[in-house]
C-alpha positions as CSV (number, residue, x, y, z in Angstrom):
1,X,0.0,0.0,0.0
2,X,2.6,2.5,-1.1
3,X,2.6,5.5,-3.6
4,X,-0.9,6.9,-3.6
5,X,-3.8,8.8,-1.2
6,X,-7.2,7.3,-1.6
7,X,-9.8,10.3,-0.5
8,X,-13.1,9.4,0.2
9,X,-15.8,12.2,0.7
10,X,-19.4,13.1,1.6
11,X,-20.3,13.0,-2.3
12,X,-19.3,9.2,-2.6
13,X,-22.0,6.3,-1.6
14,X,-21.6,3.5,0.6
15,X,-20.9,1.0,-2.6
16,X,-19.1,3.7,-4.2
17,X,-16.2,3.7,-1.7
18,X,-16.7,0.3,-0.6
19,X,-15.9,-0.9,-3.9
20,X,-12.6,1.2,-4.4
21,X,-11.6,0.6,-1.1
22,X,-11.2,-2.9,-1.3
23,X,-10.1,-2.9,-4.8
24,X,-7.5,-0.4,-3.3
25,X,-6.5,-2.8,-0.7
26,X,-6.3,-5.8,-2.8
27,X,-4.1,-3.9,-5.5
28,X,-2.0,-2.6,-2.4
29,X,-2.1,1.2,-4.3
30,X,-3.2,3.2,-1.3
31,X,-1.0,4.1,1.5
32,X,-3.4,6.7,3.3
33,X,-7.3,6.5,3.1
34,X,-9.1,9.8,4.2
35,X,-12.6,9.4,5.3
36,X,-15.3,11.9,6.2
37,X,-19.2,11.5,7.5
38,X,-18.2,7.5,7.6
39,X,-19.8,5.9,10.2
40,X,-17.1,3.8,12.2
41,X,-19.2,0.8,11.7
42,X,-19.3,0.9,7.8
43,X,-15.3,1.3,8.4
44,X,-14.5,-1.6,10.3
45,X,-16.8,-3.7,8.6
46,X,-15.0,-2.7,5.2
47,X,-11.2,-3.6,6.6
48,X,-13.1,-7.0,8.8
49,X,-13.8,-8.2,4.5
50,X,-10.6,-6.9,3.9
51,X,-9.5,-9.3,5.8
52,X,-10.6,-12.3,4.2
53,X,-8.7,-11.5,1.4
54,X,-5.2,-11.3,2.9
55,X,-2.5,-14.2,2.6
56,X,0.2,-14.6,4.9
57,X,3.8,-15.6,3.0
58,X,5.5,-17.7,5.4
59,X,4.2,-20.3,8.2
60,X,7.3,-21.1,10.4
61,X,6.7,-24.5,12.0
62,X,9.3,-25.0,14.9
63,X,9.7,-26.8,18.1
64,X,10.2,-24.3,21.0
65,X,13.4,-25.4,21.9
66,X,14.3,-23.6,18.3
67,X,13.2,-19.9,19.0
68,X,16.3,-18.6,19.2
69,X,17.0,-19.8,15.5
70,X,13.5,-19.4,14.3
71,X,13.5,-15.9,15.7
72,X,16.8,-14.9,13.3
73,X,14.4,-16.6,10.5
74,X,11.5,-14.9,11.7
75,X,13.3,-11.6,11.8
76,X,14.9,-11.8,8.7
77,X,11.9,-13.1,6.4
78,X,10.5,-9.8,8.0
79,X,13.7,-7.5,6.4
80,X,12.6,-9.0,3.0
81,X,9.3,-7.7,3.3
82,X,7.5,-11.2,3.7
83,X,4.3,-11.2,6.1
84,X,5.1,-14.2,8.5
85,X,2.9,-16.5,10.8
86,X,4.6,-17.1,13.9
87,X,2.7,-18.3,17.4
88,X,4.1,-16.0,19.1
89,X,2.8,-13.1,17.4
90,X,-0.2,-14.1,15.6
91,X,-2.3,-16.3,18.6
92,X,-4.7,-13.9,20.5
93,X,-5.0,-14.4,24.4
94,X,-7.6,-16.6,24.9
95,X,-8.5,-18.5,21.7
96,X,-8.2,-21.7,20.6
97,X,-4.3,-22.5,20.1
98,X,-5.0,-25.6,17.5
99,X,-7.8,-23.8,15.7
100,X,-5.4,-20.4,15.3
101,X,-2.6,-22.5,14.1
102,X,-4.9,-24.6,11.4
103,X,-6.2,-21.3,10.1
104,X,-2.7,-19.9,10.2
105,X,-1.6,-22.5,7.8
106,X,-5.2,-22.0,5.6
107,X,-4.2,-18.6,5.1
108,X,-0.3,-19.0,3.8
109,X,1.4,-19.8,0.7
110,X,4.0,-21.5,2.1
111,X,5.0,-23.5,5.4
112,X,8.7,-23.8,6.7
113,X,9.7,-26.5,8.7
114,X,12.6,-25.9,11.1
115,X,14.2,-29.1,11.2
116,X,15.5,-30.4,14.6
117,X,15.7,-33.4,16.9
118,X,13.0,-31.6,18.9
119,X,10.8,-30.8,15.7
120,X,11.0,-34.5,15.0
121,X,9.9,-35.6,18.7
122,X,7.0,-33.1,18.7
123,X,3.6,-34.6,18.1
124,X,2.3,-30.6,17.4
125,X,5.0,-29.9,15.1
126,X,4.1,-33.4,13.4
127,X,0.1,-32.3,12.9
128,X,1.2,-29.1,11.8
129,X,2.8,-30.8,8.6
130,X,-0.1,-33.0,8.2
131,X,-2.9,-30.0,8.2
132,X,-0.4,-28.1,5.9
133,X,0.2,-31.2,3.2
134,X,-3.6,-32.0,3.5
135,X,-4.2,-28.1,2.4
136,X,-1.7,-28.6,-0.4
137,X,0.7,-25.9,0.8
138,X,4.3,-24.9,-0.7
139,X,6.4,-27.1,2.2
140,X,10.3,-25.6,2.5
141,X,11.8,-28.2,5.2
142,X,14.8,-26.3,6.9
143,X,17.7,-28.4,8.0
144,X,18.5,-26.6,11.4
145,X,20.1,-29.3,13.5
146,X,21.7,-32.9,12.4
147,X,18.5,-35.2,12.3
148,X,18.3,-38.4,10.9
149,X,16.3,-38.8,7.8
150,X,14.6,-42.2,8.5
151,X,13.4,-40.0,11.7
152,X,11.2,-37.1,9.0
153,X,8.4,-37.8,7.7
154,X,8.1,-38.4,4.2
155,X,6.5,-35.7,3.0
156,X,9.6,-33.7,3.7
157,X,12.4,-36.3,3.2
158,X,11.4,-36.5,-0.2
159,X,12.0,-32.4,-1.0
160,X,15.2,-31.0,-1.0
161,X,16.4,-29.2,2.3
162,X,17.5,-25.7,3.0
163,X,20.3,-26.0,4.8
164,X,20.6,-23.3,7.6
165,X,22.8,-25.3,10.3
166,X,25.5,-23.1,12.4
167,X,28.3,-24.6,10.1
168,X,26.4,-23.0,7.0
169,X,26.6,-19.4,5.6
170,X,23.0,-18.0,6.8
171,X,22.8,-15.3,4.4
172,X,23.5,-18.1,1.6
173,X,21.4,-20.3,2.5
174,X,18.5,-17.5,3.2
175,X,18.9,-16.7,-0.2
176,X,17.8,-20.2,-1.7
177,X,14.7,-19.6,0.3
């Protein structure tokens, strides 16, 4: 949403500026929107459709034990402009944890796998690469720590790992992503 003012006034009707608006948001071509005589209503239900519309890039499936790493991924998928689903910042208080994560996946294009001996052993690390192979998502499997590859399952053995261990060249091997 860079580059261009949207302006909205009194002389536009509801399905007037409805219309643009979402087209605006959808074709990310407005970077301020100025409204007058808008009920706040009419507003927020506008940006809640919005809403249905907007994909995440990146799902970062990792084991806890991994944030450290997964934060540096996290942080630098960010710095390239990406729009990233991590637990940590996109579960409310209060929901459902499962149900968040499931839709988290639903609404990305692509899931990365931090790969680890902890990943491996984690049963909610395992369901999140089911529900993301069952929704027929782009799966990146990250190679973070030595693992054995009878140990992954093999929907990820089978694709060719990113390898993003200490021993490799970050940078490098952020690249290939």
């Amino acid at each position: 949403l860079r580059g261009h003012w949207v302006n909205y006034t009194a002389g536009y009707s509801r399905s007037d500026w409805q219309s643009d608006l979402l087209m605006a948001q959808l074709h990310k071509k407005a970077s301020v929107i100025v409204f007058s005589r808008i009920r706040y209503s009419e507003l927020t239900n506008i940006f809640d459709q919005g809403k249905e519309n907007t994909m995440n890039d990146v799902f970062i499936s990792y084991s806890r034990r991994d944030k450290v790493f997964t934060q540096k991924l996290y942080e630098a998928l960010k710095a390239v402009d990406r729009i990233v689903w991590a637990d940590w910042d996109s579960i409310p208080a209060a929901s459902d944890w499962d149900a968040e994560i499931k839709q988290g996946i639903q609404e990305t294009n692509s899931v990365l796998f931090v790969l680890s001996p902890e990943w491996i052993k984690s049963n909610e690390c395992r369901k999140e690469m089911v529900h993301a192979v069952q929704m027929g998502k782009r799966l990146f499997p990250i190679l973070y720590l030595p693992v054995d590859p009878n140990d992954v399952p093999p929907e990820l053995a089978k694709i060719n790992w990113v390898y993003m261990r200490d021993s490799d060249d970050f940078d490098k091997a952020f690249q290939t992503l």
